[in-house]
C-alpha positions, -999 to 999 in steps of 0.1 A, spaced: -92 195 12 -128 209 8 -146 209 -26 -171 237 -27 -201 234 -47 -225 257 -68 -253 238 -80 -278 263 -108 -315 243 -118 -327 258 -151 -356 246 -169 -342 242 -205 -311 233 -224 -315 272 -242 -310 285 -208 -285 262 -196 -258 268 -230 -269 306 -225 -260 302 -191 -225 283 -197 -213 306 -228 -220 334 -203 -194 318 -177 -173 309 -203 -169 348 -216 -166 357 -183 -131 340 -180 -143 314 -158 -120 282 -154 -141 256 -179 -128 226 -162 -143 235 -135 -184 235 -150 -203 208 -160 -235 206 -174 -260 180 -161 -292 170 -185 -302 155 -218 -275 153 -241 -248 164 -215 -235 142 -182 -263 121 -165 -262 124 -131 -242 86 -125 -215 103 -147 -213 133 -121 -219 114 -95 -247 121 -76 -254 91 -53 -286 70 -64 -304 70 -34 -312 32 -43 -276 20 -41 -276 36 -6 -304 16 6 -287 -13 -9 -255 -10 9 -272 4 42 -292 -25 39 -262 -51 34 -243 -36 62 -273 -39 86 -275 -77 74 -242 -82 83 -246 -78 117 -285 -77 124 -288 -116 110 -263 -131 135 -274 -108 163 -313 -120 159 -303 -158 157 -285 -151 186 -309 -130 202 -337 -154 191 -322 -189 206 -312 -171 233 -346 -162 241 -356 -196 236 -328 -210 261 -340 -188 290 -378 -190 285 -374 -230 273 -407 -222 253 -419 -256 236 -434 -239 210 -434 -266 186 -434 -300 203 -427 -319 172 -391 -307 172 -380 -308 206 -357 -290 231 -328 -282 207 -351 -279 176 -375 -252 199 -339 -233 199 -326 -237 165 -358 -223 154 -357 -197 181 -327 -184 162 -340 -188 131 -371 -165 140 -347 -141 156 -322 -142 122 -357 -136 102 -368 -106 125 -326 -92 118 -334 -98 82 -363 -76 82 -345 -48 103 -317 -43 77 -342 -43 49 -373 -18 63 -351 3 87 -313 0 66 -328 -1 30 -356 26 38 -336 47 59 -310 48 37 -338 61 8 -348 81 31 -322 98 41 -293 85 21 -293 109 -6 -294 145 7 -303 160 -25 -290 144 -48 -325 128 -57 -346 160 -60 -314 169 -87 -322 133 -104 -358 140 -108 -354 173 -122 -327 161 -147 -353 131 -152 -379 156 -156 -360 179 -189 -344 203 -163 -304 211 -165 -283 214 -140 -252 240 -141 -225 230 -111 -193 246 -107 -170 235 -88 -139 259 -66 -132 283 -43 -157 301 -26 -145 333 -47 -154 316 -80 -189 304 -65 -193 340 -59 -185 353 -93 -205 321 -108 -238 328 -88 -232 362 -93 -233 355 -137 -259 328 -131 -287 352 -114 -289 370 -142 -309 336 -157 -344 325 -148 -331 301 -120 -356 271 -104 -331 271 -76 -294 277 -70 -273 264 -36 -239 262 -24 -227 233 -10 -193 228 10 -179 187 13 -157 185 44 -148 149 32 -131 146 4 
C-alpha cells in the first residue's frame, strides 16, 4: 500500500491554525492532518527519522561485520607478509596484533563512513523539517490519496508557504 504525503512549512502557529481551520471547513478528513511545531506533535511523535539514530544503527550494522572482517583481513596480512613488526611479541603475537590493527581500522570504517554516511544521507528530509520545527516554523502534513493532496495544496496555497512537497512511500 502507498502512503502519499503533503508536507506545508509555514512560519507561525497563526498561519498554521488559519491554515488547519481552512482544511477543516473545507470538509477535509481531520484524521488525516497533523500539525507539527510548538505546542502540537514534535517531530519524534510524527516520526520523522532523527538523522542521528540512523548513523547509529548504520554505524552498528557496519561494526557488525567490518570488525571481524579487519581482524581477519589484518592477521591475514600479517600471515602472508610474516612482518616482525614488533619483535617483543613474536610470530603469533605479530599476528594477533595484525588482527587487532585490522579490527581497529573496521572499527573506524563503521563509525566515519556508516555513522557519517548515514547523517549524511540517512535522513532525506526529514532533518531540514527538524530544524525548521526547531527553529518556530510549523509544519502542516496531510496524509491520502493523491486527490486529497490535490484539494489540500490546492487550500494551502492560498497561505504564505516557506515550502510545500509531495511525497509518495512505496514501502509501507
Amino acid at each position: 500500500m502507498n502512503n502519499n504525503y503533503l508536507v506545508a512549512v509555514l512560519s507561525d502557529r497563526i498561519q498554521a491554525e488559519s491554515a488547519y481551520t481552512l482544511l477543516e471547513k473545507q470538509g477535509l478528513p481531520l484524521d488525516k492532518i497533523t500539525i507539527l511545531g510548538r505546542g502540537y506533535k514534535t517531530a519524534d511523535e510524527f516520526g520523522l527519522i532523527d538523522p542521528n539514530e540512523v548513523a547509529q544503527k548504520q554505524a552498528k550494522l557496519m561494526a557488525s561485520w567490518l570488525i571481524p572482517f579487519g581482524f581477519i583481513g589484518g592477521a591475514g596480512f600479517s600471515i602472508l607478509t610474516d612482518l616482525q613488526t614488533f619483535a617483543w611479541a613474536g610470530s603469533i603475537g605479530n599476528h594477533i596484533i595484525g588482527g587487532l590493527l585490522g579490527a581497529i581500522g573496521g572499527t573506524m570504517g563503521s563509525v566515519f563512513i556508516g555513522g557519517g554516511g548515514g547523517i549524511a544521507f540517512g535522513s532525506g528530509d526529514a532533518l531540514p523539517y527538524r530544524n525548521r520545527i526547531n527553529a518556530g516554523k510549523y509544519l502542516i502534513v496531510v496524509e491520502g490519496s493523491q486527490l486529497l493532496l490535490q484539494q489540500s495544496s490546492t487550500i494551502l496555497r492560498k497561505f504564505d508557504l516557506e515550502n510545500i512537497k509531495t511525497y509518495t512511500d512505496m514501502y509501507q
